[in-house]
C-alpha positions in Angstrom: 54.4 31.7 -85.8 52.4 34.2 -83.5 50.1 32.1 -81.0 46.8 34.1 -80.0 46.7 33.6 -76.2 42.6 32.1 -75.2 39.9 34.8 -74.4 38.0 34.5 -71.1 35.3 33.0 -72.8 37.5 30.5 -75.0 38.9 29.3 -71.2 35.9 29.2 -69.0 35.3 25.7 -70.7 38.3 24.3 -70.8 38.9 25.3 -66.9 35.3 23.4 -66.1 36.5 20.9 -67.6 39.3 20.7 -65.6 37.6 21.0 -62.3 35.0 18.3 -63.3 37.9 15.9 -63.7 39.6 16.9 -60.8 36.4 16.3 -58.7 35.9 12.9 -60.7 39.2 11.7 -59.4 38.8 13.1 -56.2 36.1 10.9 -55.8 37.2 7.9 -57.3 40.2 8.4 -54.9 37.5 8.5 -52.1 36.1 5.5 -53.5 38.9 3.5 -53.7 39.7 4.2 -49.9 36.4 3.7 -48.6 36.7 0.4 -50.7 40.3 -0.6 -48.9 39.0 0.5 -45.4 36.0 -1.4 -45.7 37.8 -4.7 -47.2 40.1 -4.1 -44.5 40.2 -7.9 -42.4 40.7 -8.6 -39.2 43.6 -8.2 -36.6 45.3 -10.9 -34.9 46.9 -10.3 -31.5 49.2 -13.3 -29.8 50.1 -12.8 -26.5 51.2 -15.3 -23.2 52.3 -13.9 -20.0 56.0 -14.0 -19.6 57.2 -16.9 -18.5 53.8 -18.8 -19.9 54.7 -22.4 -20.6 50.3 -22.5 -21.9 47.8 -20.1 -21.8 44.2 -20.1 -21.1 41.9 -17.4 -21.9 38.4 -17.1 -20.2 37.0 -13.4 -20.6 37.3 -9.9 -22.3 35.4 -7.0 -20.7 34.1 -4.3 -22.6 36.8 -2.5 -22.1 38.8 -4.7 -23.4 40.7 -6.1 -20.3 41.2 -9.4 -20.4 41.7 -12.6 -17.4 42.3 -16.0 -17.9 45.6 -18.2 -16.3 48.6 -19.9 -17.5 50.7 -22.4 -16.3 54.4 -21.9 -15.2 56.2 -25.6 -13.8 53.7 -27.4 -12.4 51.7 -24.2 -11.0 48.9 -22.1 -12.7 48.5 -18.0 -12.1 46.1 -16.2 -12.7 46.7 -13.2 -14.9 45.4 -9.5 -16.4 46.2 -8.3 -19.5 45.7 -4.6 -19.7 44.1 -2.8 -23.4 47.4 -1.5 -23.8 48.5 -5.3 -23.6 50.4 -5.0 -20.3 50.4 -7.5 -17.8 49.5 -8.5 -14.3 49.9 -11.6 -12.6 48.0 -12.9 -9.5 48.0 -15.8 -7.0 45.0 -16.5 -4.5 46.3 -16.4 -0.7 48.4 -19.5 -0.3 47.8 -20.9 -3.9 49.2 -23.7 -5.8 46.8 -22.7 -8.6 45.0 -20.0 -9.6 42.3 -19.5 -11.8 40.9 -16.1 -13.6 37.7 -17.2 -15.0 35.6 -13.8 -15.5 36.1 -9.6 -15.5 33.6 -7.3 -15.4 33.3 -3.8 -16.7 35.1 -2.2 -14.0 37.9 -4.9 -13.7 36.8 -7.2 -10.9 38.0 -10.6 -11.5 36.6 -13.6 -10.0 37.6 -17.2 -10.2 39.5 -19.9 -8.1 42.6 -21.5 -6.6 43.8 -24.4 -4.9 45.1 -24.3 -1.6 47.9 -26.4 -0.5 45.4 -29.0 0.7 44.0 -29.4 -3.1 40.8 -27.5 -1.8 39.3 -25.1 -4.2 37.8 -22.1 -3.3 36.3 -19.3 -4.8 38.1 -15.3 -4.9 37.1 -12.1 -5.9 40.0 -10.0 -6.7 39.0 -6.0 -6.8 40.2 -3.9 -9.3 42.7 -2.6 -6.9 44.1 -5.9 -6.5 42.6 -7.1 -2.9 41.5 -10.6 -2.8 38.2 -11.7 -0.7 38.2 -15.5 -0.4 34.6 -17.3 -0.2 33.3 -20.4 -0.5 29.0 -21.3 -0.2 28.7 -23.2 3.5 29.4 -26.7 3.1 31.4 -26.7 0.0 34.1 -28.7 -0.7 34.8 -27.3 -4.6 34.2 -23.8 -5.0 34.2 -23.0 -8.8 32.6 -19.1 -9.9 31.9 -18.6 -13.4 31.0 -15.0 -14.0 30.8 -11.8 -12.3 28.2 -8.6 -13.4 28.7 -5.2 -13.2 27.0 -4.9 -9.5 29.7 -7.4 -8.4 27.5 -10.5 -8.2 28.7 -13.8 -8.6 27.4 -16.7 -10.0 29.0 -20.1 -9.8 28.8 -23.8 -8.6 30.3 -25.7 -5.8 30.3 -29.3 -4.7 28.3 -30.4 -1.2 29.5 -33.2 1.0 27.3 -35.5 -0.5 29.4 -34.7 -3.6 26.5 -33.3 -5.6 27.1 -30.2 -7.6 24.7 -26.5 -6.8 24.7 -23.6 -7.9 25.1 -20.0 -5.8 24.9 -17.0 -6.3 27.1 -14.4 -4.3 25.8 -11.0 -3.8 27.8 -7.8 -3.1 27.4 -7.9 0.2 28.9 -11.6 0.7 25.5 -13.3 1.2 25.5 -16.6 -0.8 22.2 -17.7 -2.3 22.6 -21.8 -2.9 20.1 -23.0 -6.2 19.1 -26.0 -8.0 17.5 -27.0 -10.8 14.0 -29.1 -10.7 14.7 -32.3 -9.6 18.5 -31.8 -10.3 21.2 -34.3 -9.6 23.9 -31.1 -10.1 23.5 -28.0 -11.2 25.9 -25.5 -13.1 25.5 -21.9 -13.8 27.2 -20.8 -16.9 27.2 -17.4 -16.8 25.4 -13.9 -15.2 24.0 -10.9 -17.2 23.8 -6.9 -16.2 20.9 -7.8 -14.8 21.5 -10.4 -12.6 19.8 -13.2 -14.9 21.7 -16.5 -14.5 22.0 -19.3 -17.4 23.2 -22.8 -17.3 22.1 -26.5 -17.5 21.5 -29.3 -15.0 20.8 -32.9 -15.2 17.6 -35.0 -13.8 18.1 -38.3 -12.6 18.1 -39.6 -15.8 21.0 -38.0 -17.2 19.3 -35.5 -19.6 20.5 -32.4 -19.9 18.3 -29.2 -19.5 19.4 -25.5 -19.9 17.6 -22.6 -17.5 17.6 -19.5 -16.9 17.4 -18.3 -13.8 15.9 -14.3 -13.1 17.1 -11.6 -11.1 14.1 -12.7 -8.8 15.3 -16.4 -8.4 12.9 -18.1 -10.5 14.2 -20.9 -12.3 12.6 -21.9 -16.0 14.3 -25.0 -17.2 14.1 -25.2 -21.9 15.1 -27.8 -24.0 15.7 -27.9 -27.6 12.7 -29.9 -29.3 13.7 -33.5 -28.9 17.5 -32.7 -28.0 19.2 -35.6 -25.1 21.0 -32.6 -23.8 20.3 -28.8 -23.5 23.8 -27.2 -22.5 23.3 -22.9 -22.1 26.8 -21.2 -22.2 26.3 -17.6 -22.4 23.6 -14.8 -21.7 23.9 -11.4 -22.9 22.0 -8.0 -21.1 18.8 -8.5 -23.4 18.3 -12.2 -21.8 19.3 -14.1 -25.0 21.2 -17.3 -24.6 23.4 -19.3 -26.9 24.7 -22.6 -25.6 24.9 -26.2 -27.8 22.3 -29.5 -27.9 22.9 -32.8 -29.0 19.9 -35.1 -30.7 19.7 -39.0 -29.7 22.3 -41.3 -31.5 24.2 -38.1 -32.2 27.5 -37.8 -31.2 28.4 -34.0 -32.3 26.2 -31.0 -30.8 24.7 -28.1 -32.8 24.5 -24.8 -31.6 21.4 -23.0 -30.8 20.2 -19.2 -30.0 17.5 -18.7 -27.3 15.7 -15.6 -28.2 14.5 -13.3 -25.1 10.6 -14.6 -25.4 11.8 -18.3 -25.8 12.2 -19.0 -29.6 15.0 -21.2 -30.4 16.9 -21.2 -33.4 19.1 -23.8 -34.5 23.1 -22.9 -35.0 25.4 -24.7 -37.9 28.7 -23.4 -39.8 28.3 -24.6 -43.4 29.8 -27.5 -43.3 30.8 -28.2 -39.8 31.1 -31.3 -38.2 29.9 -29.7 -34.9 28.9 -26.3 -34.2 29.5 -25.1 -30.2 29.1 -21.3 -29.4 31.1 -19.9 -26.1 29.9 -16.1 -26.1 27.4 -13.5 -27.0 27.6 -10.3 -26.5 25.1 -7.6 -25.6 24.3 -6.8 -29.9 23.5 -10.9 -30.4 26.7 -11.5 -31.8 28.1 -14.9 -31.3 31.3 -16.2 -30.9 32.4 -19.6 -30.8 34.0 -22.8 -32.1 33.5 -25.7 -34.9 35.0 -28.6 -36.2 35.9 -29.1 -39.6 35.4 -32.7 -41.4 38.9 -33.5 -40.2 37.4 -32.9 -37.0 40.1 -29.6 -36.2 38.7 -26.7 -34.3 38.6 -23.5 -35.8 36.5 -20.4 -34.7 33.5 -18.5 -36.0 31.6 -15.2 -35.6 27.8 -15.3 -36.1 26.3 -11.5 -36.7 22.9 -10.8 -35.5 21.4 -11.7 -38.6 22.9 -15.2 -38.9 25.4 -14.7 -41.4 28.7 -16.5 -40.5 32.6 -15.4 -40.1 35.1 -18.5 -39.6 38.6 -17.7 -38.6 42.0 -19.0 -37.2 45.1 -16.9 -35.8 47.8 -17.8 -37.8 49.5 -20.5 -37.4 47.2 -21.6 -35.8 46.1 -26.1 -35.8 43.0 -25.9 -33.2 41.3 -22.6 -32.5 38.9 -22.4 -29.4 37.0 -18.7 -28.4 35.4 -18.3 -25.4 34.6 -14.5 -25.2 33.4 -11.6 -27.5 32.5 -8.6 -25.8 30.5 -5.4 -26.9 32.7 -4.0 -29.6 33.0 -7.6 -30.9 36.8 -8.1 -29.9 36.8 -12.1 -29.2 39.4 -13.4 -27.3 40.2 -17.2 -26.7 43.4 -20.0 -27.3 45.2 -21.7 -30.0 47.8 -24.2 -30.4 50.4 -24.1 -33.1 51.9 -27.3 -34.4 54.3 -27.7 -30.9 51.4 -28.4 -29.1 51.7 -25.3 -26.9 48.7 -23.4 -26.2 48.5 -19.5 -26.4 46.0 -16.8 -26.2 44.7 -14.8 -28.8 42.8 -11.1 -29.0 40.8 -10.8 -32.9 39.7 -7.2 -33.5 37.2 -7.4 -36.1 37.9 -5.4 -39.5 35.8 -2.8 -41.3 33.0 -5.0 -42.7 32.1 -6.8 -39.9 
């Protein structure tokens, strides 16, 4: 049998048709990948110094440097974990404990130690590794809590009349003591960009009142309506501050969101038994922890338009965050079933 081969014109179809299919799996293909990537879920990074017998996380910087301590015998060090997740371990001068507590962009750490004498006192620890001890006049506890880009310091520290203040240490050295109105102790929480200091102090009463403090040392106290206790935790560069309140008669606090003009907006996981954010970062997002009705502490991500992410490493049997910086990388601790505590790093996936 003699097969006539095609003509051009009896082929031009059949090879569009061809190509339209090709194209029509090319982008299914597409679609299917740009599905996967955007399913993808987030990553999980356990780490503990070496030699860690517990480790406690306390800040990521934006770029993704991280300081917190652990404990090793019966002493604490302080610690750096690079991006690269190399790290370095510190000790203030003469230390039997040290304590990382905050990084900034640049990778100036501040925090604490303990002298021989059980004294605390306040460090800052370039990014070079030189340690500059301080401590407000007249303290006996010297405890900082955050440090900005310009290398200012905010903290608290006890007087001799055993009453907490806050301070506020510029570059230069030059300590700046500060209280809230009619304040039986006072404690900054943490420093923006700008300078702008949050935390809480308590009248004579016992209540609980958050403030914020501006760059130009004017202090402007806020409660949540008919909250006992007004705890801020965390401001961002646009002013806004999360933190956690508690009503009378309640025993478990609810989170709230301070918006930059004052508007407060109450925060909940579905569900939760209590709701307590530790972070937020310069977009609004919010990072922090909740108890399910077993009362077990696992950790959430809040986006900026109040949609909610809960999460645990694995493993893990109480999950506590206390940082998320810029690119939403949260860092913070969990314990396994032994009890042992370790640190964590979550790089958000794809759809978050």
């Amino acid at each position: 049998m003699i097969t006539h081969p095609l003509t051009f014109t009896q082929m031009a179809p059949v090879a569009r048709q061809k190509r339209v299919l090709a194209l029509c799996l090319l982008l299914l293909c597409t679609l299917l990948l740009s599905l996967s990537a955007g399913a993808q879920e987030a990553t999980f990074i356990t780490f503990d110094p070496p030699g860690s017998t517990g480790t406690q996380v306390n800040s990521i910087n934006s770029a993704g440097v991280i300081t917190g301590y652990y404990f090793e015998g019966n002493n604490s060090h302080g610690f750096l974990r690079s991006r690269e997740g190399t790290f370095t371990t510190f000790d203030g001068p003469g230390a039997t404990f040290t304590l990382g507590t905050s990084i900034n962009p640049t990778g100036a750490i501040t925090g604490s130690y303990f002298d021989a004498s059980s004294v605390q006192h306040g460090f800052l620890r370039s990014r070079e590794g030189v340690f500059t001890t301080f401590d407000p006049p007249g303290s006996t506890a010297t405890v900082p809590v955050g440090v900005n880009p310009e290398v200012t310091i905010a903290g608290y520290y006890t007087d001799p009349s055993g009453a907490q203040r806050g301070f506020l240490r510029a570059r230069d050295g030059t300590i700046t003591s500060f209280d809230g109105p009619g304040s039986s102790f006072t404690i900054p929480t943490s420093i923006n960009h700008k300078g702008a200091i949050a935390g809480y102090y308590s009248d004579v009463s016992g209540v609980a009142h958050g403030f914020l403090r501006t760059r130009d040392g004017i202090i402007e106290p806020f409660d949540v309506p008919g909250a006992i206790s007004t705890i801020a935790v965390s401001i961002n560069p646009e002013g806004e501050i999360t933190g956690d309140y508690t009503y009378p008669n309640s025993v478990y606090p609810h989170g709230f969101l301070r918006a930059r003009d004052g508007t407060l907006e109450t925060i909940d996981v579905p569900g939760a038994t209590y709701t307590v954010p530790t972070g937020i970062n310069p977009a609004g997002v919010i990072a922090g922890v909740y108890a399910d009705a077993k009362v077990v502490n696992h950790g959430f991500l809040r986006s900026r338009h109040g949609t909610s992410i809960t999460f645990d490493p694995p493993g893990s049997v109480d999950t506590f965050p206390t940082s998320i910086n810029a690119a939403g990388v949260i860092v913070g601790n969990y314990q396994k079933a032994s009890g042992i505590e370790h640190g964590f790093l979550r790089i958000p996936g794809h759809d978050e």
